[in-house]
N, C-alpha and C positions, 0 to 999 in steps of 0.2 A: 504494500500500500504506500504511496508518495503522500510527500509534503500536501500536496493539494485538496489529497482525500482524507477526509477527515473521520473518524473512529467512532461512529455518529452513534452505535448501539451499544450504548452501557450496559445494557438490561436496568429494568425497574427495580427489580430487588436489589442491586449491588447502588444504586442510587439512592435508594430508601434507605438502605442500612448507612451509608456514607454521611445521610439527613440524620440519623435515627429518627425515621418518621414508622409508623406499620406497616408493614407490606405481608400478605395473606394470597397462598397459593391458593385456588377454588380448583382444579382440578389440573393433573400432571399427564394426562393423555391416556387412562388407564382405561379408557370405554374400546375395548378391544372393534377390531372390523370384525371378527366371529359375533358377537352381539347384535353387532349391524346387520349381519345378514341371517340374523336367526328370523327374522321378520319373513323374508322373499324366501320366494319357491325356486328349486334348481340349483343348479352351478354358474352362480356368477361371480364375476371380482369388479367389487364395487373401488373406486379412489379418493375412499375418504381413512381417514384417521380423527381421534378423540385431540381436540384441540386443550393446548397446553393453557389457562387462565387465570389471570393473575390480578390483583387489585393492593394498590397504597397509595396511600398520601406523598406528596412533595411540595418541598416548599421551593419559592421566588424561581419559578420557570417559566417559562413561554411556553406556549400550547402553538403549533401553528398545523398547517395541512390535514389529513383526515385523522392521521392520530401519531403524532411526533411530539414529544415534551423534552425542550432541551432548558438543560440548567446552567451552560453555559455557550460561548460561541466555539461552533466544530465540535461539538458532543451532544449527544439526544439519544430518548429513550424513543426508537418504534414500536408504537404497541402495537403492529397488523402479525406478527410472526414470535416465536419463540422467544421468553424471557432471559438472553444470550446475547452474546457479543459475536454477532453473524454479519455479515456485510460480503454477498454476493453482489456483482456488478448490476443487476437490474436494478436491486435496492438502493444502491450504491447513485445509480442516475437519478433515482426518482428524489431522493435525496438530498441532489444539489439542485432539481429544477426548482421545490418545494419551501428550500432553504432562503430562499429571497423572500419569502411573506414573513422569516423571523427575525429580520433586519428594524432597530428600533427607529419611532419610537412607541413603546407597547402600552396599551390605555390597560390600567391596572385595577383588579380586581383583589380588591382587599377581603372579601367575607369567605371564611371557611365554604367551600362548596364542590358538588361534585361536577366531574366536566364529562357528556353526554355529544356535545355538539350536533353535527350530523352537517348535511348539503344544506345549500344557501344559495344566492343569486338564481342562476339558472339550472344548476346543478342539482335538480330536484329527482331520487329515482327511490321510489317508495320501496322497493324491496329488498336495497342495500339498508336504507335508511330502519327497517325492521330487523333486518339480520345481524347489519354489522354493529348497529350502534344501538336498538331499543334493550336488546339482550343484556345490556351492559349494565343495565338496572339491577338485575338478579345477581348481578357482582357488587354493587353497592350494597341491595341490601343483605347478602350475606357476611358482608365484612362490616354491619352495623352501623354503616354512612348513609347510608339514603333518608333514618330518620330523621326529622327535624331541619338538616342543611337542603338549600336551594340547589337545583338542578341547572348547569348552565347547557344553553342548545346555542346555535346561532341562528342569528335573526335571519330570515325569510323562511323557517321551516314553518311549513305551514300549518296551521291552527289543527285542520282535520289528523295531522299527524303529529299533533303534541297531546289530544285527547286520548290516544296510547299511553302516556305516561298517567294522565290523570285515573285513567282505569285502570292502573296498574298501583295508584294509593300517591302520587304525586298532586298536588294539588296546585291549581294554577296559580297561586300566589308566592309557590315556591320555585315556580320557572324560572330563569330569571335568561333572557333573550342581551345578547352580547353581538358585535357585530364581527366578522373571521376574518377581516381585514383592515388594520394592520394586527400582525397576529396577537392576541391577550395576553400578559401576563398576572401571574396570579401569585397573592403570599402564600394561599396553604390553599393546596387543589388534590381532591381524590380523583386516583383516572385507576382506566382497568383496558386491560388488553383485549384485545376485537375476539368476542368469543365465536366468532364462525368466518372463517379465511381461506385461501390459495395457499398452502403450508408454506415453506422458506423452499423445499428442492423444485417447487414447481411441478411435481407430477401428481398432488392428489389435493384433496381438501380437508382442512381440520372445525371438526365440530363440536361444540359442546353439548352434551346429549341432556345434562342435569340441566343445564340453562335453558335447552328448548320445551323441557317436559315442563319444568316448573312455570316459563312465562305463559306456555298457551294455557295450562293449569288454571292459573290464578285468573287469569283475562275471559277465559271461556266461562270460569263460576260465578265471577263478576258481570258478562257483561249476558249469559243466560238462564242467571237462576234456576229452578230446579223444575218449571214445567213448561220449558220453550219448545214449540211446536214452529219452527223456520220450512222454506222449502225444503226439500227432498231431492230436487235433481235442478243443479246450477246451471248454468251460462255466466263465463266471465269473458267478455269482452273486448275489442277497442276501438270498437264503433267511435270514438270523441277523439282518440289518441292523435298527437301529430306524426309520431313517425311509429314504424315495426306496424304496420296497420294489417293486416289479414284482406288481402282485397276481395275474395269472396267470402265476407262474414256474412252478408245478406241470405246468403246461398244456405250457408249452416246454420244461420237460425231458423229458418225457416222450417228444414227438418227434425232441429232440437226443439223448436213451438212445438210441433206436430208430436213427439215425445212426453209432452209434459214439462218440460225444462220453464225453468223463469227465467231473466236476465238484470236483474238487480244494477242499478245504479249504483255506484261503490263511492264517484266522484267527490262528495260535497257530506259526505254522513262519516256519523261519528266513529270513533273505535268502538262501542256500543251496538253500533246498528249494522257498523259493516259483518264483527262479527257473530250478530244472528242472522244475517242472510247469507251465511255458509253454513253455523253452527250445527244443522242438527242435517245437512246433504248426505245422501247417500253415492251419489257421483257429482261429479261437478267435470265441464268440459271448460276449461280455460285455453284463453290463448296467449301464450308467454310473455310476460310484459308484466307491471307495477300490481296489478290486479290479482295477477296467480299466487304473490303472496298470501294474499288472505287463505291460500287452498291449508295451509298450516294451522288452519284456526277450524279445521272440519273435524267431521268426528274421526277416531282412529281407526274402522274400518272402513271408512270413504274410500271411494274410487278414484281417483284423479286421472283424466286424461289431458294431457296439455300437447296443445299444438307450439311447434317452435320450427322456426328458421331452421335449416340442415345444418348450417354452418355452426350453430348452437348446439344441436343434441346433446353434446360432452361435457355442457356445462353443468354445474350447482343448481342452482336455485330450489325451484319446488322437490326434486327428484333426493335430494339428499334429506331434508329434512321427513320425507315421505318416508323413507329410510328409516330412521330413528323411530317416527314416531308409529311405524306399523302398518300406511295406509298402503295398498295398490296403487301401483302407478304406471300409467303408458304413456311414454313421448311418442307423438305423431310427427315426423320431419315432413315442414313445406317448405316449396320451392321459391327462391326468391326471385322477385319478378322485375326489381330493377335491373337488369341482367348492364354489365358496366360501371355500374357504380363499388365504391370498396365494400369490400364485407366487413359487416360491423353488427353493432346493437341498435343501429337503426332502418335495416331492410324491411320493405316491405316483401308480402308471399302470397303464396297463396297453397290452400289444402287442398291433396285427391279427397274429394267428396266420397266417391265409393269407400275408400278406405278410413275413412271416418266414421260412415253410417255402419258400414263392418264392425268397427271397434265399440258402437257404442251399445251397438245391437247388443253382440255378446257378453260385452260387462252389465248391462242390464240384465240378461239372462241369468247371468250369475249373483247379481244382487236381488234378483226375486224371491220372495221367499217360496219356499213349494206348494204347489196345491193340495188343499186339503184332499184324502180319501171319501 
């Protein structure tokens, strides 16, 4: 490593302890892949692993990019990856492009609190914003900080995705909205590492399975008491969407109407209300984008069939945590139809309809109950 590069992961604990501030492992990667795949039928090899989670206090650091806390210039704690001193060259760039929003000078935050953040400006993507960062609550409150101390987010997260935190025992008066530009610093700040990530080797994904069981746990008792009667067979959408649009969604609702299916507006409703219109599905046909998160908030033997871009299949999202939590799951790859344009998370596609009404046909089949004698 040269002068230039600077030794940016101290890890949290070895910073903590430097502080004598508390620093609380929550889980050391011990949720084996054999657990993960006690759920699914056959021989497959899934690419996840039990993510590594960690939660403490630091004092007078800078918070800057999506989760970097440096306590001085050319040294920082990443919280996306292993509590270690790793600095592989991807890490390594993202790094120094990142490192220019921790340039002072930093509007400071003097009240003990915990730091949540999440996207801002334009940068709004609701399913990272639940994964990477809502979870991190159940890290707070297990290491005893989330009661009583204000929750910091940065400003533009929007309202409909701060009422997550409020259903989860946060209360709006303890939010407390900070702006992620120039970066904050703070005298005494709790932070916790991203409990669901791209591991540090880049070949699988690390998950927290305590943190996903406990948040949809508490959020689902909360937000459908004990005699909710929601639809039974979903449509999630992106009819409204600007980009990844499904160009014949019209086509596939049409036969998911003719199914039974509802299509619930997710847009403008609470964490409450989004989830009891999944909470109590027996299948739900999403199609991949900000909306398929909620498929996490269904019951544990829901169906999930999500449509997604080809170029996508291999990715995380709904399919891992389906994993953990027990339900069925089919990714259906469509084809992208801007043909020219780069591959990304913004293509649009479109579905073989046969292979669709195929798929849903026979997961309905199988989610039927038998006829009586």
């Amino acid at each position: 490593m040269t002068d230039e590069q600077p030794l940016y992961n101290v890890g949290l604990e070895q910073l903590c302890r430097e502080q004598g501030q508390p620093f609380t492992w929550l889980s050391k990667g011990d949720y084996t892949k054999d657990r993960l795949l006690q759920s699914l039928k056959g021989p497959v090899t899934l690419p996840f692993r039990s993510a590594e989670v960690y939660c403490g206090r630091v004092r007078d650091v800078v918070v800057f990019g999506k989760s970097y806390v440096s306590d001085r210039p050319g040294r920082a704690v990443f919280l996306n990856q292993s509590n270690r001193n790793y600095h592989p060259q991807e890490f390594l760039d993202y790094y120094n492009r990142e490192i220019r929003y921790a340039a002072p000078p930093h509007p400071l935050v003097t009240q003990e609190c915990c730091f949540l953040g999440g996207f801002s400006g334009e940068l709004k993507f609701f399913g990272h914003f639940i994964f990477e960062f809502l979870y991190r609550l159940v890290a707070f409150e297990r290491c005893g900080a989330l009661k009583g101390l204000p929750v910091v987010v940065f400003e533009g997260v929007p309202d409909t995705w701060l009422s997550f935190l409020e259903l989860f025992g946060v209360p709006k008066n303890r939010i407390l909205k900070i702006p992620q530009y120039p970066a904050p610093k703070f005298d005494r700040v709790w932070v916790a590492s991203c409990p669901n990530f791209t591991a540090t080797d880049g070949l699988n994904y690390a998950l927290w399975d305590d943190g996903i069981h406990t948040l949809r746990r508490e959020l689902r008792e909360k937000a459908l008491g004990t005699e909710h009667l929601g639809p039974r067979r979903v449509f999630l959408g992106r009819k409204d969407a600007r980009h990844r649009k499904l160009i014949n969604e019209d086509e596939v609702w049409r036969f998911l109407a003719s199914k039974g299916f509802e299509y619930p507006d997710l847009a403008d409703k609470s964490a409450a209300e989004q989830i009891r219109s999944v909470g109590s599905a027996e299948i739900i046909v999403s199609v991949g984008g900000s909306g398929s998160a909620m498929t996490h908030f269904a019951p544990d033997d829901c169906a999930i069939i999500e449509i997604l871009p080809s170029h996508l299949v291999g990715g995380l999202g709904s399919f891992g945590f389906a994993a953990v939590i027990g339900q069925s799951f089919t990714r259906i790859p469509a084809e992208v139809t801007d043909h020219g344009a780069k591959l990304g998370l913004s293509n649009d596609s479109e579905v073989d309809i046969g292979r669709l009404r195929e798929t849903v046909e026979l997961t309905l089949q199988k989610q039927r109950p038998p006829i009586p004698i």
